[in-house]
C-alpha positions in Angstrom: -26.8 -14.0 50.9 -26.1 -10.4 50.0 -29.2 -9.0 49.0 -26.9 -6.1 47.4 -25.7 -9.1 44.8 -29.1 -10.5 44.1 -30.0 -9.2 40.2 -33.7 -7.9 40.0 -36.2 -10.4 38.3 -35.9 -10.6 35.0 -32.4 -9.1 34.8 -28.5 -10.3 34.7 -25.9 -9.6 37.0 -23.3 -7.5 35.4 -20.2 -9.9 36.0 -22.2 -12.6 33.7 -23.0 -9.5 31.4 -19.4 -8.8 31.1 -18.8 -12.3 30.4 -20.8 -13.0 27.9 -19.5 -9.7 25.7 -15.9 -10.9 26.2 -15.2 -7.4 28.5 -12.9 -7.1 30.9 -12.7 -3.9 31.6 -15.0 -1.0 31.1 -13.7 2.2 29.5 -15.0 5.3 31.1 -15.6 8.2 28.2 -15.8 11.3 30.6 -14.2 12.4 33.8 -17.2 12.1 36.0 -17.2 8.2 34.6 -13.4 7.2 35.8 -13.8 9.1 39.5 -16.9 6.5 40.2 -14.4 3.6 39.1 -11.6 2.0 40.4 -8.1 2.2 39.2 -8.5 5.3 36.9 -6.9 7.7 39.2 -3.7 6.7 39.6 -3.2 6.4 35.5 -4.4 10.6 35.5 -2.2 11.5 38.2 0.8 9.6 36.5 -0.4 11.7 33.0 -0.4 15.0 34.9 3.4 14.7 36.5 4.5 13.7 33.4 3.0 16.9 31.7 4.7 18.5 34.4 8.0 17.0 34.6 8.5 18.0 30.7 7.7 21.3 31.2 4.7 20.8 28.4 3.3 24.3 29.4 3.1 27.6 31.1 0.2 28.8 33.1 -0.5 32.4 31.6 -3.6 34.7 32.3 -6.6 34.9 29.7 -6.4 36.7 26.8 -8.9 38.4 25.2 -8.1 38.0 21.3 -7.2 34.6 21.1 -9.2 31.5 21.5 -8.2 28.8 23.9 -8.7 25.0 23.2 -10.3 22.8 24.6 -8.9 19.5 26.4 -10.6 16.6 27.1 -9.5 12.9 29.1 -9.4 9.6 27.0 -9.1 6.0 28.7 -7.6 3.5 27.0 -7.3 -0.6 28.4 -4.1 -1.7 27.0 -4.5 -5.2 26.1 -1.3 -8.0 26.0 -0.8 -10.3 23.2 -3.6 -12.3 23.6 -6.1 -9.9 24.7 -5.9 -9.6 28.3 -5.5 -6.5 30.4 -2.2 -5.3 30.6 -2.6 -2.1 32.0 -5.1 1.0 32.3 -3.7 4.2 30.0 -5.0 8.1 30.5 -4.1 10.4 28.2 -5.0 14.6 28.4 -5.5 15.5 25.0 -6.3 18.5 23.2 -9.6 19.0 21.1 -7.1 19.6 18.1 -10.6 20.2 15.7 -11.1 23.3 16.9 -7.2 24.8 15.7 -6.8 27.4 13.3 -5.0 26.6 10.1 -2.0 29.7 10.0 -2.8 30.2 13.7 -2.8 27.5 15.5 -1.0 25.2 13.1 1.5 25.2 10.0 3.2 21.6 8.9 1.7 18.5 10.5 2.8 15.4 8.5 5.1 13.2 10.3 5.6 9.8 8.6 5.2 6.7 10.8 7.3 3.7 10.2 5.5 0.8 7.5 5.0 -2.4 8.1 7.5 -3.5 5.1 10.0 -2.1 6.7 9.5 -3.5 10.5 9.1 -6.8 8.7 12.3 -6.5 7.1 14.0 -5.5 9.9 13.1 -8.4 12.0 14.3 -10.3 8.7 17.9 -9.2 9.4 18.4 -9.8 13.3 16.9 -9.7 16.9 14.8 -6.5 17.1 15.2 -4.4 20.3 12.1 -2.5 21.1 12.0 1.2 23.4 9.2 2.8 24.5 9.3 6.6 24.7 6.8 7.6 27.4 4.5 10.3 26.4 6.4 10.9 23.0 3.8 13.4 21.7 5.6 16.0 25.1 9.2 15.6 23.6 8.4 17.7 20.7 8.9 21.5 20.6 6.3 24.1 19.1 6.8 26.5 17.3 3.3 28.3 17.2 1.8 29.9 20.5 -0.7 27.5 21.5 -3.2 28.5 24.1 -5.0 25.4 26.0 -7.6 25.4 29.0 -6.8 24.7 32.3 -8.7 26.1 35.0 -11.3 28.5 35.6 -9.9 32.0 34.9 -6.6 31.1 33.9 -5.0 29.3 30.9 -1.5 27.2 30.0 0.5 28.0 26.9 1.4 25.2 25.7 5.5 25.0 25.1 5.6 21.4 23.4 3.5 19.1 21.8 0.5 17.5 23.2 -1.7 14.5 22.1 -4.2 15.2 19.3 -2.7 18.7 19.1 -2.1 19.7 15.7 1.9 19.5 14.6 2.5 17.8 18.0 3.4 14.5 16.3 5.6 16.7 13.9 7.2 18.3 16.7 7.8 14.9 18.1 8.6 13.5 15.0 11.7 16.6 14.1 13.0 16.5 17.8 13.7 12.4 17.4 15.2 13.0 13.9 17.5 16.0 15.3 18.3 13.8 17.7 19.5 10.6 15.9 21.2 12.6 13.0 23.5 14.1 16.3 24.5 10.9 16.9 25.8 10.1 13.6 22.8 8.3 12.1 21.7 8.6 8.3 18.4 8.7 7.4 16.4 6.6 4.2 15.7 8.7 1.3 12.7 6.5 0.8 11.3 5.4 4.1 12.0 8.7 6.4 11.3 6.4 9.6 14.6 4.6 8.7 18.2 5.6 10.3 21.1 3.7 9.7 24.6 3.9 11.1 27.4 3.0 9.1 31.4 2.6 9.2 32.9 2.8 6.3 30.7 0.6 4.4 29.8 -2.2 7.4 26.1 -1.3 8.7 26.4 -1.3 12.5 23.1 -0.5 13.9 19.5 0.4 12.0 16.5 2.2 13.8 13.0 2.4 13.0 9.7 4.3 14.7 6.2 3.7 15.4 5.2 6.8 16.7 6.6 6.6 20.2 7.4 2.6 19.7 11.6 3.0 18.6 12.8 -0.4 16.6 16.4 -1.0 16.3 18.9 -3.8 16.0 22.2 -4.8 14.9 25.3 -7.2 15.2 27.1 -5.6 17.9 25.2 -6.3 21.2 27.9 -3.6 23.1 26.9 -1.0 20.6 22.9 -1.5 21.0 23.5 -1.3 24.7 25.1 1.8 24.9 22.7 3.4 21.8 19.3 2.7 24.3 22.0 4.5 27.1 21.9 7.3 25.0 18.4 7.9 24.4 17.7 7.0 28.1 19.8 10.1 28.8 17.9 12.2 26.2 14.0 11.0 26.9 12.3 9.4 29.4 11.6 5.2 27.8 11.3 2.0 28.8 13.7 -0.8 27.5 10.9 -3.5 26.2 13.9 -5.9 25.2 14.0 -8.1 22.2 10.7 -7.3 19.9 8.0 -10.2 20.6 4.7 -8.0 20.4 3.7 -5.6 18.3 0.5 -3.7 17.3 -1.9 -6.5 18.7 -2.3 -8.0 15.7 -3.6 -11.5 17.3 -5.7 -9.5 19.8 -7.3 -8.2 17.1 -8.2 -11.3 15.6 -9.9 -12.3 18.6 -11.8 -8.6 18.9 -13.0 -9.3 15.6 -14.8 -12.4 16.4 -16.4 -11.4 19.2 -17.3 -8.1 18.0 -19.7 -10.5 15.5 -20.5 -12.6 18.3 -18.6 -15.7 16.4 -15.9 -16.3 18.9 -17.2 -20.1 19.2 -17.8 -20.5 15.6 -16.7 -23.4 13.5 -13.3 -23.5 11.9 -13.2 -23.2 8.3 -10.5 -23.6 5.9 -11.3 -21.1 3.0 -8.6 -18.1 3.0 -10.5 -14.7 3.0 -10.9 -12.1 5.4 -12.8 -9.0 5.9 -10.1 -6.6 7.8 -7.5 -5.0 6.3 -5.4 -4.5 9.8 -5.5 -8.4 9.8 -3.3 -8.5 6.5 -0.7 -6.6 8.5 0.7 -10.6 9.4 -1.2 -13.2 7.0 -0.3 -12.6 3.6 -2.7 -15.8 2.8 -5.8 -13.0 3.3 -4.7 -10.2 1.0 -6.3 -11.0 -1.7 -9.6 -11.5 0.2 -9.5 -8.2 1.8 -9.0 -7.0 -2.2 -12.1 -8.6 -3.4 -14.6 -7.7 -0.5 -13.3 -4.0 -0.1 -14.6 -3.3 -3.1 -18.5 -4.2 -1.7 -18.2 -2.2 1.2 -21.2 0.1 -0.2 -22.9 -2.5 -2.0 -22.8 -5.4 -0.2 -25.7 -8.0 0.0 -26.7 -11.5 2.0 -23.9 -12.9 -0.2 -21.6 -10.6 1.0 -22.5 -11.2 4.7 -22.2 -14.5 4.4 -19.1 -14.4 2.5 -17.9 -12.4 5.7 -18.9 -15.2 7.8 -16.9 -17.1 6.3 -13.9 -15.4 6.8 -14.2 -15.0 10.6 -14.7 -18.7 10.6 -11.3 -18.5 8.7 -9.7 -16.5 11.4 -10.8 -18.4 14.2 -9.3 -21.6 12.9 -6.2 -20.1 12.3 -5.3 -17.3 15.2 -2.1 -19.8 15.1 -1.0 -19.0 11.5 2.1 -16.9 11.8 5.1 -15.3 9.2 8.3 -16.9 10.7 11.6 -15.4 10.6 14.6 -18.2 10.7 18.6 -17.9 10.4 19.5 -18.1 6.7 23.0 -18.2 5.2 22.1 -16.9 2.3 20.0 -13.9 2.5 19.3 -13.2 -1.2 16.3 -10.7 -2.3 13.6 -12.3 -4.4 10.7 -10.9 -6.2 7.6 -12.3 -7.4 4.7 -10.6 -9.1 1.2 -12.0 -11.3 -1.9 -10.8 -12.2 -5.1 -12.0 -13.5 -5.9 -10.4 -16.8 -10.0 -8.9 -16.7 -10.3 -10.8 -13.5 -13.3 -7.9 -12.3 -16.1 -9.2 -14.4 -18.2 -6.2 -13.2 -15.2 -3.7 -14.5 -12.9 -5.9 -16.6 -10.6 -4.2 -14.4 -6.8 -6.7 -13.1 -6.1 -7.4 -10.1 -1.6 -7.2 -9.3 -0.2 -9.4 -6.8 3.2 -9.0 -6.1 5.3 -10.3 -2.9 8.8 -9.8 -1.7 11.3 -12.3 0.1 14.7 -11.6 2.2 15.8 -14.9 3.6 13.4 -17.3 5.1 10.3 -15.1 4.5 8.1 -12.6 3.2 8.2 -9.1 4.7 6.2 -7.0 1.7 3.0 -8.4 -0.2 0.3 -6.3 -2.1 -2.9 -7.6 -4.0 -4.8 -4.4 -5.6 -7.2 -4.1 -8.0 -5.3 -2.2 -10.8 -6.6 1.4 -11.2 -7.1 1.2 -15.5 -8.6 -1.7 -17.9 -5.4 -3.4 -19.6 -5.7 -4.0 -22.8 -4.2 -7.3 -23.0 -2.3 -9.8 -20.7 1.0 -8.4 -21.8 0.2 -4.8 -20.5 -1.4 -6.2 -17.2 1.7 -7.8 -16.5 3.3 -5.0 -16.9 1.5 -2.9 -14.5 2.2 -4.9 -11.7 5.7 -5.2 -12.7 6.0 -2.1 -12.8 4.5 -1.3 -9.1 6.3 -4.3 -7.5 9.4 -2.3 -8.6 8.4 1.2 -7.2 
């Protein structure tokens, strides 16, 4: 026996530790942390040459009226559908916090892509998924940004950077610059949205997450030779057709065992406690509605009321919003609302959902934000915001 292996008295072994906690791999939250562990290295060396290979900066000497930001290493386990490892992620960033507003910085917004629309999408056909890799180092700067780097010297940085202030905006412009070149249109109302049109026949839509690019269409030929294109422009991997996104069901399962409740008892009562989870499950929205609004007042009731809902989600991590071939894919609308149904504020609560096809792809239940006077003017409030 290996006297090495052999816990002390009274202790655990780390491997039964790890077990029991549902962790399979330990993130490491400095750089001292990841040299002492295996498999780390590799994922920072791969960060640095592609830094490099995009030209992200120029190494520049010190100078003495401007201050330089700081940059830090951040470890991420990426995790497959159903929660295993899929594979270890290192990202530089820079300590955006410490940027100047007018100096540093200007515009930051960029939109990301809603869930409405990616459901819609997938509503209409097959969804092709690209990855851009390191999409944050596509996007051009146009303020001088001044970033450590070693001892004595520093890097301006040329193009965006993760967590640097109007990086995702610079990413953001250089993919929108880029699709409008190749003919695309983009959605007065949902700026994440690009379609491509002939005459008045829609031949390919596309859609981002971030760095996560969406797109489908009818023609196969002319999906193939748009991901050649924007293989040619950026550096992406072609995921195929769309079957995860966002971790939605390895969240589920985080959840439980976060509350140690991952071998809890089924139950069959539909509430929930996490808005991310209402991403997918429509059947929880109305739950995450009513117990949001304890979050600082909550009480035993509440906590057991939250009990309840993880025994919901363990019973059904199955549940699932499915997407079938239609012939007729008509638009329907359907809204309610429960007149004074907040007995603490006599406030309504609007439920409204949205069907193309088979399915739903947009739901909301809110607690409406005045005290209708009457059934008649509650009704109309959430008619009125299932329209907008």
């Amino acid at each position: 026996m290996d006297i090495d292996h052999v816990p002390v008295r009274g202790t655990k072994p780390l491997s039964e530790v790890y077990m029991k906690v549902d962790i399979t791999t330990v993130e490491p939250t400095n750089f001292e942390e990841a040299q002492a562990q295996e498999g780390w290295r590799q994922p920072m060396l791969d960060d640095m040459n592609m830094i490099h290979k995009n030209q992200t900066w120029d190494l520049v000497a010190r100078l003495v009226h401007r201050k330089v930001i700081g940059v830090k290493w951040v470890f991420r386990a990426k995790q497959n559908a159903d929660g295993t490892l899929n594979k270890l992620k290192v990202r530089l960033v820079v300590k955006g916090f410490s940027q100047k507003y007018e100096i540093d910085y200007f515009e930051t917004f960029a939109p990301v892509a809603r869930l409405d629309t990616i459901r819609l999408l997938v509503a209409l056909w097959k969804i092709h998924q690209l990855d851009v890799k390191s999409g944050f180092l596509n996007g051009f700067l146009d303020e001088k940004i001044y970033v450590e780097q070693s001892e004595g010297l520093n890097v301006q940085a040329k193009k965006g950077h993760v967590w640097l202030k109007g990086g995702t905006k610079g990413w953001y412009d250089r993919i929108d610059s880029y699709l409008a070149s190749l003919g695309f249109e983009r959605s007065l109302n949902e700026p994440t949205l690009y379609v491509k049109k002939e005459g008045d026949e829609t031949l390919l839509i596309v859609s981002f997450y971030v760095n996560d690019l969406l797109m489908t269409g009818g023609n196969d030929a002319m999906l193939t030779n748009f991901k050649g294109k924007m293989r040619s422009m950026f550096e992406m991997s072609d995921l195929g057709e769309m079957s995860y996104f966002l971790g939605m069901e390895a969240f589920a399962l985080q959840s439980l065992n976060r509350f140690s409740m991952q071998n809890c008892k089924a139950t069959s009562t539909s509430v929930a406690v996490r808005e991310k989870l209402s991403a997918t499950r429509p059947d929880i929205m109305f739950a995450i509605s009513l117990l949001s609004r304890f979050m600082h007042c909550c009480n035993v009731n509440h906590f057991q009321a939250a009990k309840r809902v993880l025994r919901y989600i363990k019973g059904t991590l199955s549940f699932e919003v499915m997407f079938t071939k239609v012939n007729n894919m008509k638009l329907l609308d359907f809204a309610d609302s429960d007149w004074a149904g907040s007995i603490d504020e006599m406030k309504s609560t609007s439920r409204y959902l949205y069907t193309l096809g088979s399915t739903i792809f947009c739901c909301s239940s809110k607690n409406q934000s005045i005290v209708a006077q009457s059934i008649v003017e509650a009704e109309y409030v959430v008619a009125a915001a299932a329209i907008n």
